[in-house]
N, C-alpha and C positions, 0 to 999 in steps of 0.2 A: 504494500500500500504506500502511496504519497506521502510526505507530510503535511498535513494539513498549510504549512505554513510557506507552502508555493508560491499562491499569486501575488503574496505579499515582497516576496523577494524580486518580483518586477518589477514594482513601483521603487523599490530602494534601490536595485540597481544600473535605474535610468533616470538618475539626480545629475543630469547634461545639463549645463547652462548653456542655452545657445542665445548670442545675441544679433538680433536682424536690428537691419540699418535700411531698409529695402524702403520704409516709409516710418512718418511718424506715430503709427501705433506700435513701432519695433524699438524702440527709444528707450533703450535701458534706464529703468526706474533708481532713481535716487534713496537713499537709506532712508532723507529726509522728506521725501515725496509719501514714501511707503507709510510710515508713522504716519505724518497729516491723512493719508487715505483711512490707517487703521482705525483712528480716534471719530474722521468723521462716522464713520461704518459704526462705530461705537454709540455715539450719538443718536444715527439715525435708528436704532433698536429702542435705545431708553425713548424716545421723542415717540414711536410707537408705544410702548410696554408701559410707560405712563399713562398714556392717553386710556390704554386698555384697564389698566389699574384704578385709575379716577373717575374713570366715567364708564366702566362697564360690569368688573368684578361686582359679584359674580359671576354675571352671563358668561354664557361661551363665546361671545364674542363682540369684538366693536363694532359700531355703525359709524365710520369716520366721517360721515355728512353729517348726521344727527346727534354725533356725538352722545352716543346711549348704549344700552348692550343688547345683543339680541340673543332671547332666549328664545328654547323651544313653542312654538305659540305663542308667542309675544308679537309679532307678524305676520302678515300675509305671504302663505307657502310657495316658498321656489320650488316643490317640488323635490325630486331625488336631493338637492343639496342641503338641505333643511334636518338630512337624515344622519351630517355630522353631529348635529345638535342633540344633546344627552340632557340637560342641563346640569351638568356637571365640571364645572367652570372649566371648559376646552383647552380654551386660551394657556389657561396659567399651568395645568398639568403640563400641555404642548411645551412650555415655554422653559422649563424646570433647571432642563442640566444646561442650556444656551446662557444661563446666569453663570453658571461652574465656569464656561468655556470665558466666557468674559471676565473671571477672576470676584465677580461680585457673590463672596459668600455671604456677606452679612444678608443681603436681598436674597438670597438662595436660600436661608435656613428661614426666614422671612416668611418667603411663600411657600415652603414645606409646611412649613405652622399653621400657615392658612390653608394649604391642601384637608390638612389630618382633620382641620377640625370641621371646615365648611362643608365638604365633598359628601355628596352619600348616593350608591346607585342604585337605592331600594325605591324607585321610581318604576310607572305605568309609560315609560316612555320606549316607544321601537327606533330603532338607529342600526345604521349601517355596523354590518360585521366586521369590514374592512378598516375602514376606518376606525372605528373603536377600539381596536386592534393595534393601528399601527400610533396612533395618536395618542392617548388615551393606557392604554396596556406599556406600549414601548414607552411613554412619557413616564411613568410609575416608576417602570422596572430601571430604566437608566436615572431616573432617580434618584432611589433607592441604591442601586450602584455606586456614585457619588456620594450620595450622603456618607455610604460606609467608608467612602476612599478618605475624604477631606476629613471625617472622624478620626483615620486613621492616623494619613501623615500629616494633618496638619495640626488636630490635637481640636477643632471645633464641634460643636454638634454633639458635646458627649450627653445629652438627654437622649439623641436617636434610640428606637427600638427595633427597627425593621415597622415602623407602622405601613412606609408607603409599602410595601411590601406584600402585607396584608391585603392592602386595597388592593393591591393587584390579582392576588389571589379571590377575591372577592369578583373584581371582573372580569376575571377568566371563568370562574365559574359559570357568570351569567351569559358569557361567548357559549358555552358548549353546548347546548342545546340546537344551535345550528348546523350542529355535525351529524345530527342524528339523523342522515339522508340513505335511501338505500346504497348509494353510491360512497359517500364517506365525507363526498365534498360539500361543505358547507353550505348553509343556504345564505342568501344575500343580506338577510335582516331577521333581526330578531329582538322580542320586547323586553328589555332588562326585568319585567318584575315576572313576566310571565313564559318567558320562554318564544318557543313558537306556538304556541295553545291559543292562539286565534284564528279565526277562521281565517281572515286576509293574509295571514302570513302562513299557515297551512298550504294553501291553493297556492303559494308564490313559488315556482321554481327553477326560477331563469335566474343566474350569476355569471359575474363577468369572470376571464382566466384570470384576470389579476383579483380581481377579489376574493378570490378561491386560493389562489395560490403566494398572498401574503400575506401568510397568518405564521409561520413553522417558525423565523426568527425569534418574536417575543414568545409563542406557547414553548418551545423550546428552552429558550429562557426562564421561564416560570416554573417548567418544570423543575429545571437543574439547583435552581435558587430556593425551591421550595420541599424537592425531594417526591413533590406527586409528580406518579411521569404519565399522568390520562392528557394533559395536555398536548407533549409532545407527540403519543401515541396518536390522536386525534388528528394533529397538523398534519403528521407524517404520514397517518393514510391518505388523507384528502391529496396530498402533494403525488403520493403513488399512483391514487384515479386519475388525477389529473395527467399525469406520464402515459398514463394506460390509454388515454384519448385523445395523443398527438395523430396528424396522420401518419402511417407507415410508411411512405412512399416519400412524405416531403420532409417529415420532420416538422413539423410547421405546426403550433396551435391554433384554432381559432379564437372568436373575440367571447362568444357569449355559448354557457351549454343552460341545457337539463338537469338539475342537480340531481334529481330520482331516475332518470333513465339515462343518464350521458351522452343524451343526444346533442349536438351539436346544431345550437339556434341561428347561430350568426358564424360564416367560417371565414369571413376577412381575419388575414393574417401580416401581425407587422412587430412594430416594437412599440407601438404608442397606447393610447390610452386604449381599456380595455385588456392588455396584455403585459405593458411594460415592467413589470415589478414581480410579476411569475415569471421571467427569463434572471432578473435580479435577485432573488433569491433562491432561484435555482444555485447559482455559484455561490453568494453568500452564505448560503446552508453549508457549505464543504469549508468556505474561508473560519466560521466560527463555529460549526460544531466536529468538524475534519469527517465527516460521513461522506467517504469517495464516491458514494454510487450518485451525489449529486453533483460532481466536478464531468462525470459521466455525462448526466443529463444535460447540465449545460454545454457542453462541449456538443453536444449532436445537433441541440436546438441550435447553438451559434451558427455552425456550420450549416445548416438549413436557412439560417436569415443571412447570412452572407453571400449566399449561392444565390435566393429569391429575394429576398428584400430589399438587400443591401442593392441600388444601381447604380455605381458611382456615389460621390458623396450624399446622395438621397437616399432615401429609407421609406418605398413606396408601399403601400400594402397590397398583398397577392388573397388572391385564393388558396387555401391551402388542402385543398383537392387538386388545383390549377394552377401550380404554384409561377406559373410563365404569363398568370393574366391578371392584370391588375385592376383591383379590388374599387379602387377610387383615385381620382385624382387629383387628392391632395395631402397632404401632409399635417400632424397636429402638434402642439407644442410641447407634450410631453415627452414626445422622444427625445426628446435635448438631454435627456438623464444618458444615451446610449451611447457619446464619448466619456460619459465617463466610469462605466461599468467596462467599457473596454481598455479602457487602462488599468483598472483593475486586475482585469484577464491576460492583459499584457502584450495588447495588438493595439500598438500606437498608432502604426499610418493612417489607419479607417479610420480611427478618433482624433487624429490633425482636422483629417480634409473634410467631415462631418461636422465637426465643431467649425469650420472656418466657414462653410457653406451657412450653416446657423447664424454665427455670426453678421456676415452679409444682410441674411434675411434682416438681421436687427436692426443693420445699420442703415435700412431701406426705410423700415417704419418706426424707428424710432426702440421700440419694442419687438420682441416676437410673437406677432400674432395668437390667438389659442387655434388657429388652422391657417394654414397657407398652402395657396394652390401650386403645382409642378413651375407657373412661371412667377412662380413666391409675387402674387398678389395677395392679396389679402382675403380668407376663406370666411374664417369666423372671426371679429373685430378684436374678440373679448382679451384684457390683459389683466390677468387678477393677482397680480405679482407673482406668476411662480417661479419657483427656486432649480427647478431642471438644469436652466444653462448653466446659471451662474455653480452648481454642481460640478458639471462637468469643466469648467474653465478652474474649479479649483484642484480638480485630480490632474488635468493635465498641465497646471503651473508645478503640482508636488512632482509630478513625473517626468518634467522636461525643464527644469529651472527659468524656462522660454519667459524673459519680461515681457512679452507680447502679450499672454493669456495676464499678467496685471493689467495692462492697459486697456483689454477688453473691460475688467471688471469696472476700472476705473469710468470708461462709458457707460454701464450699466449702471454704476453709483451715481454718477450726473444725473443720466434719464430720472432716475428712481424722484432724486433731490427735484429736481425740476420740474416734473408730469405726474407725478403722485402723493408727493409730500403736502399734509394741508394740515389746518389749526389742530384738528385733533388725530395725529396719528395717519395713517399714508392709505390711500385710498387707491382699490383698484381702479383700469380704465373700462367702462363698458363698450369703448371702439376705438383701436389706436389711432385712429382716421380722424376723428373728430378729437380726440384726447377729454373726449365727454366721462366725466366721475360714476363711478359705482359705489352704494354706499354701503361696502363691505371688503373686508379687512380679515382672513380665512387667518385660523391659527396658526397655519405653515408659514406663514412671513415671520412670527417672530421664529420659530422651532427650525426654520431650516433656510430662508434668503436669506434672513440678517447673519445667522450664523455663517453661512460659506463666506457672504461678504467682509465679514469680519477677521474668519480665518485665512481668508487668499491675501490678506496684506499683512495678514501676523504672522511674527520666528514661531518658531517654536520654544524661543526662552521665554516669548509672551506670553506662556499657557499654563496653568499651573499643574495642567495633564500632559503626558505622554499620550499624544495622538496613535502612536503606533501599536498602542497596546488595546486599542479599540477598533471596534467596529460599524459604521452608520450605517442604521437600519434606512430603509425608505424614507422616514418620517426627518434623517439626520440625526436621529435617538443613539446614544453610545452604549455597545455591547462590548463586557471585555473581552478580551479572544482566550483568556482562561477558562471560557466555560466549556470550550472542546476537552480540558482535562475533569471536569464532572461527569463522572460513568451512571448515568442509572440501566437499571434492568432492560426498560427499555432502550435505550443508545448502545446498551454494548452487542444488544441481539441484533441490531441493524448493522453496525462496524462489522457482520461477520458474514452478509450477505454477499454472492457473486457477482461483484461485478462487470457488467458488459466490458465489450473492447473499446479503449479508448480511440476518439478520433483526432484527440487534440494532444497539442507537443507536450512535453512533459520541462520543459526548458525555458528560460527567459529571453527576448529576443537581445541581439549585441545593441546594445546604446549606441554604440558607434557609427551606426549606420543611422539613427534617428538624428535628423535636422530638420524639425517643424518647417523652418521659413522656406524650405525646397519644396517640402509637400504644400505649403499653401500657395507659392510664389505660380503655379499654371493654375491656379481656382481662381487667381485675384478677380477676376471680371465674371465667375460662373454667374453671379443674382446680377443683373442688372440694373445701373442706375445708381448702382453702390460704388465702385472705381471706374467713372468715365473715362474714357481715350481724351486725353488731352488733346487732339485732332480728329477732328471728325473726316473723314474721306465720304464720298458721295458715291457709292457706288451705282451703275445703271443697271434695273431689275428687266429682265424679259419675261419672269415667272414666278408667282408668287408658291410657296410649298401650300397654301391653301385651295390653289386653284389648279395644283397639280392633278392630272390623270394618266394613269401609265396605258389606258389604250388610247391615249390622244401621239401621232407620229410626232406631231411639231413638237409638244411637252417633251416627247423623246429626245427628239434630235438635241434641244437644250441644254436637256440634263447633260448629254453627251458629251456637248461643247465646253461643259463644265468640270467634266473629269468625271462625272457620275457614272457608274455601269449597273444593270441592275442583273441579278441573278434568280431564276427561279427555284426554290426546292422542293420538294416531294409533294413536301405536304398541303402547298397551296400559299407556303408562307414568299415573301418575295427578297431577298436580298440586296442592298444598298452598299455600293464601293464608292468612295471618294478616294482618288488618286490627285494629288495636285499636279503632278507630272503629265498628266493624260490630258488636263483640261488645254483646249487651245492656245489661250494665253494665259498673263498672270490675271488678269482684269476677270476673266471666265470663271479661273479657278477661286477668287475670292466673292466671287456670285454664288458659284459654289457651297465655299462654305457658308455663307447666307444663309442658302436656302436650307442647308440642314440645321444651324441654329434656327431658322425661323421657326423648327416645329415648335421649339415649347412655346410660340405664342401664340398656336393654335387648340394647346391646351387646354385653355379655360371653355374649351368648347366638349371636352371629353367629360362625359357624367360619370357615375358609378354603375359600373356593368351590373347588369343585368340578366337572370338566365334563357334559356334559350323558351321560345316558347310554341305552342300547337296547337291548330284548331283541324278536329276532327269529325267527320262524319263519316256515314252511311250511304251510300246512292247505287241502286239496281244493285244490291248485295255486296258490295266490294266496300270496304273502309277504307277511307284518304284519312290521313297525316300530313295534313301541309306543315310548314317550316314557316313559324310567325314571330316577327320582329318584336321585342319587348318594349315595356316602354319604361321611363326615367320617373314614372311615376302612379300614384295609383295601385290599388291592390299586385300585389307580387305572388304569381301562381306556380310553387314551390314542391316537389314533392310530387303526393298523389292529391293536393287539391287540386280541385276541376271545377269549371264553370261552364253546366248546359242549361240548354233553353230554345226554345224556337226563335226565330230571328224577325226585324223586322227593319226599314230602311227609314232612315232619316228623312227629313224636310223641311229644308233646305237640304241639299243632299250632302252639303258640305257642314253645314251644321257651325254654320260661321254665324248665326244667330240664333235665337229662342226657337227652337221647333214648333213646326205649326203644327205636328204630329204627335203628342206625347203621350195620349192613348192607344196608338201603334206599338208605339217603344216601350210601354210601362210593362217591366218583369220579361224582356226580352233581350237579347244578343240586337243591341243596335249595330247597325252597318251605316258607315259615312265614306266620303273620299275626300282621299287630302288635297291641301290646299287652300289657299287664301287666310288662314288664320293659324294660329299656333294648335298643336295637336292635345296641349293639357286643356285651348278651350273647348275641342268639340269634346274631349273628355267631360268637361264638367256642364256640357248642356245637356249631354247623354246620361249622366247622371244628375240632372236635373229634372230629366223623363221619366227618371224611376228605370233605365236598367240596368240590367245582372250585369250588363259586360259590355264591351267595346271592341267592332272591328274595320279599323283605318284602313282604305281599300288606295291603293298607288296611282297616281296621277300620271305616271311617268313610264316612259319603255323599259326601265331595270324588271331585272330576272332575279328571282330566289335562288339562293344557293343553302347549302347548311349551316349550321349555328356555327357561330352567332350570326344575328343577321341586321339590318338597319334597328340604329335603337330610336325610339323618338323622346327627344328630351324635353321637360318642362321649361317653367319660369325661375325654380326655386320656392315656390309655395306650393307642396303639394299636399292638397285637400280634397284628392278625389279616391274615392273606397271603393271604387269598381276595376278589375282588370280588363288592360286596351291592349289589344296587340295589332301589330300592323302585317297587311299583306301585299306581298308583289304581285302587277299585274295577270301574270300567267297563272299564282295561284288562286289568287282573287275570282278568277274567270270559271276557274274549275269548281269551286265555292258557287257559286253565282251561277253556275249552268246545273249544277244539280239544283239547286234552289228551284228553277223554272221547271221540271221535273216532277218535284215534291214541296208544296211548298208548308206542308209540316213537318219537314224534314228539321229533326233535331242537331244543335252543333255546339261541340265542346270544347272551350278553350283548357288550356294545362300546360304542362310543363312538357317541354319536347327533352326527355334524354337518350342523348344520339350516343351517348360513349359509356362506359365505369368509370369512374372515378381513374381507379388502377388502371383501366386503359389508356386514358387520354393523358395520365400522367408519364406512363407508359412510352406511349407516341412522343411527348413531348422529347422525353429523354433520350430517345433516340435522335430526334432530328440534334438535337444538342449535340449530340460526341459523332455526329458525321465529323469528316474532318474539313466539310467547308467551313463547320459551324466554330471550330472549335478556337478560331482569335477573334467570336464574335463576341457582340456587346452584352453580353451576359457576364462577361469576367471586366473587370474594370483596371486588370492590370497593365499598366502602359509596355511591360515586358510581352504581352501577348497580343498589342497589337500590331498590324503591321506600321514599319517605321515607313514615312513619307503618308501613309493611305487609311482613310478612314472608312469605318466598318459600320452600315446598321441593317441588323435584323429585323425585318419585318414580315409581321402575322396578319390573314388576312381578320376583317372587320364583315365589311360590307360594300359592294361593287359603288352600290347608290347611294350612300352615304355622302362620297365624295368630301369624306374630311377624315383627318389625319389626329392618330391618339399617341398623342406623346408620352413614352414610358421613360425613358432616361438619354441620356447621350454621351456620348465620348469620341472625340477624334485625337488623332497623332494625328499633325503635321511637321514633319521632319522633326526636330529635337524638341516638337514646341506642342505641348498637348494641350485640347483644348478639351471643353464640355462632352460628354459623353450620347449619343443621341440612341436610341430604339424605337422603334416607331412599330404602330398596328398600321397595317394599308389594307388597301381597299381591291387588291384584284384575286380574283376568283383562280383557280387553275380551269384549265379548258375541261376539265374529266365534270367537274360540276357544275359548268353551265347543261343546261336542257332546252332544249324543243318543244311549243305546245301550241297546238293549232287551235287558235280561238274559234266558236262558233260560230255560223255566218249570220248577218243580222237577223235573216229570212229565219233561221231557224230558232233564233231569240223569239222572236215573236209567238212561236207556237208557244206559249206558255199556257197551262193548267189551270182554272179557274178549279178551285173550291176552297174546305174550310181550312183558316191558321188560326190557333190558338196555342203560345207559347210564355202563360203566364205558369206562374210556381201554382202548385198545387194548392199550399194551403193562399193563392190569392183568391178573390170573388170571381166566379167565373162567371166571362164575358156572353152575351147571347149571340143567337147566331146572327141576326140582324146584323150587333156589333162588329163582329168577326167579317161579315160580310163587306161593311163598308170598309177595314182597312185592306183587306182583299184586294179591293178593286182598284187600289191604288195601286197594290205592288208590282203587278207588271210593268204597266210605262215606267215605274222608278228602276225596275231591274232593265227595262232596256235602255235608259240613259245609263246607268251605269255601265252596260255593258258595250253599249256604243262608244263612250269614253273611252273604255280600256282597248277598243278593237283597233281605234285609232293612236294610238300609245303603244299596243305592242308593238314589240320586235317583231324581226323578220324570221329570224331563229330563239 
């Protein structure tokens, strides 16, 4: 077995000072700079911690606008966040040992006093497991820890008894009743005085991987410190389910399961919110309690988000069934914790150039957004001070001596002082954009920003702790790493368990070869807008990558001109070469590279994918399965949900206004064709008719291929509870020519799955280790690509689409690398294009007069009369339709 005390010997043995001079955030820090920075950091904590102290204790927390404290129902609910609230003064537990780290013991034994005596959790209140957990439990127990250190060597505190100790014991108690899932894994929430023994929290079964999966540090802890080992045994099974329900194939978790059946709710896979802190204490769990079979674990997940996640310095999130298709596009501010868990682990370059990309982003908006999209716009506005970055800029200051990560922090202290600082204590932003106030102030700003900020500019003779001899929990709570020498019953029967083969090095990487300002010196300009060209050159465009189509000859011939070559592979995916050598001139080849930068600003046009989908029917005995485009919003038909119903046509047939028809469409499969308005609004005039479902019929000569297929995307307010799916002309027809046939012919939308999981993961993996594939943009190392020529892999999308989803990018241009690029495209392979002879109109016409009725069973049923009048419409509406589409089709 390892010694526990591995990853730690990375971080000590890559104490490099390297100093950059490249610009003035590289400008080696003054002793006397560093002090003024520490003392203000110092400040701004008390200027908070006061604020909370006077005007909120005992609540859980400050309202820095209203200057009050907000307790549990004391306001109006935000909902899930409302569920940190215990009323068990948050704040000041939160805030405990960040007094120790600041040397103010008199205030530390202070607010101990006021813990023991004020605190009680025999309250009727439900609060998050997580949270309570790491806030809350991990606040107690490092503590408590301190209390007995400064008891020890500094001789104060000799009344302690282990009371916080107790208390902790006290709430780990009322934690475990969350455990009690058939699977093992915790459930999400639970009521301090009652357990789960309510009904709402009974029926609740959905938790996120990280709420499930950071719990083991403090129960752990509790255990060891208290000698009962039900807590750790608890943690540790739930961490084992949780292992038990990665995918096999990618390695990869998803975001959200089943806590009774382990089924998996949500299978976006990344490192951010939802999952970040189950990848964090998977390594953590081996750094403090030395149990190898989780240095195991993490090491296989790492290697799973490095290979899918990781795209160059981005961190997009995948499918983890599909670990080659990306989840969404965009990015959220909690992974900012994932430079600095990787310096932990002792892979510094990906935590240079990630941190430095982050950076960027901050220095764009001031802040780092709570989401930012692939072309680091601004996703979700919100900035509620987290401590993520500033985390990581303080592991990779301890692990690179680099004054460059000081002078990030140093910008980060400015912003803070300047855009959040107010009368009482520091207010989050509710939009970095507008720098408009939120009037809340989460207990992690004092427990974990102030503290990194204070310690990235402090020695370590400013501490009255040895930092090394600890370990920060998520929360920034210190654990000591003697508690790996505590054996109980249970820990020592785990230490003898076999472990898997490791996938990861057993070594520290050489220092020597780490020089942060090299790895960030080719990112300098990755965010835009952030390091402008001092000269602006005017390049002349002949092709914009937006209006690019690869069966257009002229778009050809350009690309060409440019040095562009395209490759096709097997699977229908299309391959992109830039050579600068090839392009005609220099002027061509830096059009060129243009146009492959340009994709990430077509980006913010890429939604969150969507699964593939189906409308089926019946017609003269034979079942169709068409291949139906999804949409971006509106019910999502997953699984074996299905939505049947007899069909009926819109009116307007576009549905570009209030239907004059909505007794037709009421509890029907409406049919519309696109055009002239946005597709969420015939959505929501179709479900303003009262129906089950929706089907977008194509305006245009494009042809279906297989999933995925045209997605159609909203506004950003989606508020429509019916599923839409869209059809190509050729299918649409096939659809629409049975209809005239039968026109009670019943049709069910669903889930179209064309592959296994393990198949398509399968296939992916192959086209990967072909050997054209194998210097493509999947590995982000500048050693694997070709020198002079840049590489992107492209998946098909959708023919008609005609737009471009930007995954990541990366070029080498001879010694000079720039952004990395991957792209989904849009051309079909010839094997799935089809042929389909539309009907002739003469024969449209023969359509079937009698009854349709396609309302739900338990609706009022229509008479026939009723029936009859919308009847007598449907023909001429099916032969405008279908007169449209005859004129629209292809010729093939």
């Amino acid at each position: 077995m390892m010694p526990y005390y591995f990853v730690w010997c990375c971080i000590s043995s890559l104490l490099v000072i390297v100093y950059c001079n490249e610009d003035d955030q590289s400008v080696p820090m003054t002793d006397l700079e560093r002090e003024r920075l520490k003392e203000e950091a110092r400040d701004m904590f008390y200027h908070a911690y006061r604020a909370y102290m006077d005007n909120a204790y005992p609540a859980d927390e400050l309202m820095p606008l209203s200057c009050e404290g907000r307790y549990r129902g004391s306001h109006p609910s935000r909902g899930d966040l409302d569920d940190t609230l215990g009323n068990f003064s948050l704040s000041l537990i939160d805030t405990l040992d960040t007094l120790v780290v600041l040397g103010d013991i008199a205030e530390f034994e202070h607010a101990v006093k006021l813990v023991i005596k004020d605190v009680t959790f025999d309250s009727d209140v439900t609060v998050s497991v997580f949270e309570t957990n790491i806030r809350v439990l991990g606040g107690l127990l490092s503590a408590h820890i301190l209390s007995e250190y400064v008891k020890d060597r500094i001789g104060v505190m000799q009344w302690y008894r282990g009371e916080l100790l107790e208390m902790a014991k006290d709430i780990g108690y009322r934690l475990l009743p969350a455990f009690n899932t058939s699977t093992g894994i915790p459930q999400a929430r639970v009521n301090l005085r009652h357990g789960i023994k309510t009904a709402k929290l009974w029926n609740s079964r959905e938790t996120c991987t990280a709420c499930a999966g950071t719990m083991l540090l403090e129960m752990a802890a509790l255990s060891r410190l208290t000698g009962d080992t039900v807590f750790e045994e608890k943690a540790d099974k739930g961490m084992d389910s949780l292992w038990g329900l990665r995918h096999r194939g990618s390695g990869l978790m998803g975001a959200v399961l089943d806590v009774e059946s382990g089924r998996w709710v949500r299978r976006e896979s990344g490192v951010g919110a939802g999952i970040d802190s189950y990848y964090e204490y998977c390594l953590k769990a081996y750094i403090l309690l030395g149990n190898s079979k989780y240095l195991s674990r993490f090491n296989k997940h790492y290697s799973a988000v490095m290979k899918y996640v990781s795209q160059g310095p981005m961190l997009l999130d995948v499918h983890m069934h599909r670990p080659h298709t990306n989840a969404r596009n965009f990015m959220d501010a909690l992974l900012a914790f994932w430079p600095g868990l990787q310096v932990l682990s002792g892979d510094l370059k990906p935590a240079v150039e990630t941190h430095e990309m982050l950076y960027q982003v901050m220095q764009r908006h001031t802040f780092i957004p709570e989401a930012f999209t692939t072309d680091f716009q601004v996703h979700w506005g919100e900035y509620p001070l987290r401590p993520e970055f500033l985390e990581s800029t303080y592991f990779l200051y301890r692990a690179t001596g680099d004054h460059h990560y000081l002078r990030v922090g140093e910008k980060i202290l400015r912003g803070l002082q300047t855009h959040t600082r107010v009368p009482c204590g520091y207010a989050a932003l509710s939009d970095v954009r507008s720098g408009r106030h939120d009037d809340r102030m989460d207990s992690y700003v004092l427990a974990e920003t102030f503290k990194y900020l204070y310690l990235l500019f402090a020695e370590p003779s400013d501490l009255i702790i040895d930092l090394d001899d600890f370990l920060f929990t998520t929360e920034a709570h210190l654990l000591p790493l003697s508690l790996s020498r505590i054996v109980t019953n249970h820990s020592l029967g785990v230490h003898n368990e076999g472990i898997e083969n490791e996938d990861g090095p057993y070594q520290c990487p050489s220092s020597l070869r780490l020089f942060p300002q090299a790895l960030r010196k080719p990112l300098k300009n990755f965010v835009s807008d952030t390091c402008p060209d001092s000269v602006k050159q005017v390049v002349r465009r002949r092709l914009l990558a937006a209006n690019f189509q690869s069966g257009n000859p002229e778009h050809m011939r350009i690309i060409g001109e440019m040095g562009i070559s395209i490759t096709h592979l097997d699977d229908g995916r299309i391959q992109l070469l830039h050579t600068f050598s090839k392009a005609r001139s220099v002027a061509d080849a830096k059009e060129g590279l243009l146009f492959m930068q340009e994709m990430l600003e077509v980006a913010k046009s890429q939604g969150p994918e969507t699964l593939p989908q189906a409308v089926t029917f019946t017609s003269d005995g034979i079942t169709y399965s068409l291949s139906a485009g999804p949409a971006h919003f509106g019910r999502q038909l997953v699984g074996n949900t299905k939505v049947t119903g007899k069909v009926g046509i819109a009116d307007p047939l576009n549905a570009c206004e209030k239907l004059k028809n909505p007794e037709a469409i009421k509890g029907k499969i409406a049919i519309v064709q696109r055009g002239n308005c946005m597709f969420i609004d015939k959505a929501r005039r179709m479900m303003e008719a009262k129906a089950i479902g929706g089907i977008v019929v194509d305006n245009s000569g494009d042809v279906s291929k297989t999933s995925p297929l045209f997605a159609m995307s909203g506004d950003g307010n989606d508020d429509v509870n019916i599923p839409v799916v869209f059809l190509f002309v050729n299918d649409a027809a096939k659809l629409l020519s049975a209809l005239t046939k039968d026109l009670k012919m019943k049709v069910t939308l669903g889930y179209r799955n064309t592959l296994s999981e393990e198949e398509s993961l399968k296939k992916q993996e192959d086209i990967d280790n072909t050997s054209e594939n194998k210097a493509s943009v999947h590995n982000f190392s500048s050693d694997r690509l070709l020198n002079g020529e840049a590489i992107m892999t492209l998946g098909l999308l959708s023919y008609s689409s005609a737009r471009l989803s930007v995954l990541c990018f990366s070029l080498q241009i001879g010694n000079s690398q720039l952004p990395r690029i991957s792209l989904h495209f849009t051309l079909p392979p010839a094997s799935q294009l089809s042929s389909f002879s539309l009907p002739t109109l003469g024969e449209i016409i023969e359509v079937n007069n009698g009854e349709i009725d396609s309302s739900p069973a338990d609706s009022k049923k229509k008479t026939w009369k009723e029936d009859e009048e919308d009847l007598a419409s449907l023909p001429e509406k099916l032969q405008n339709v279908l007169a449209s589409l005859s004129k629209a089709a292809p010729s093939n």
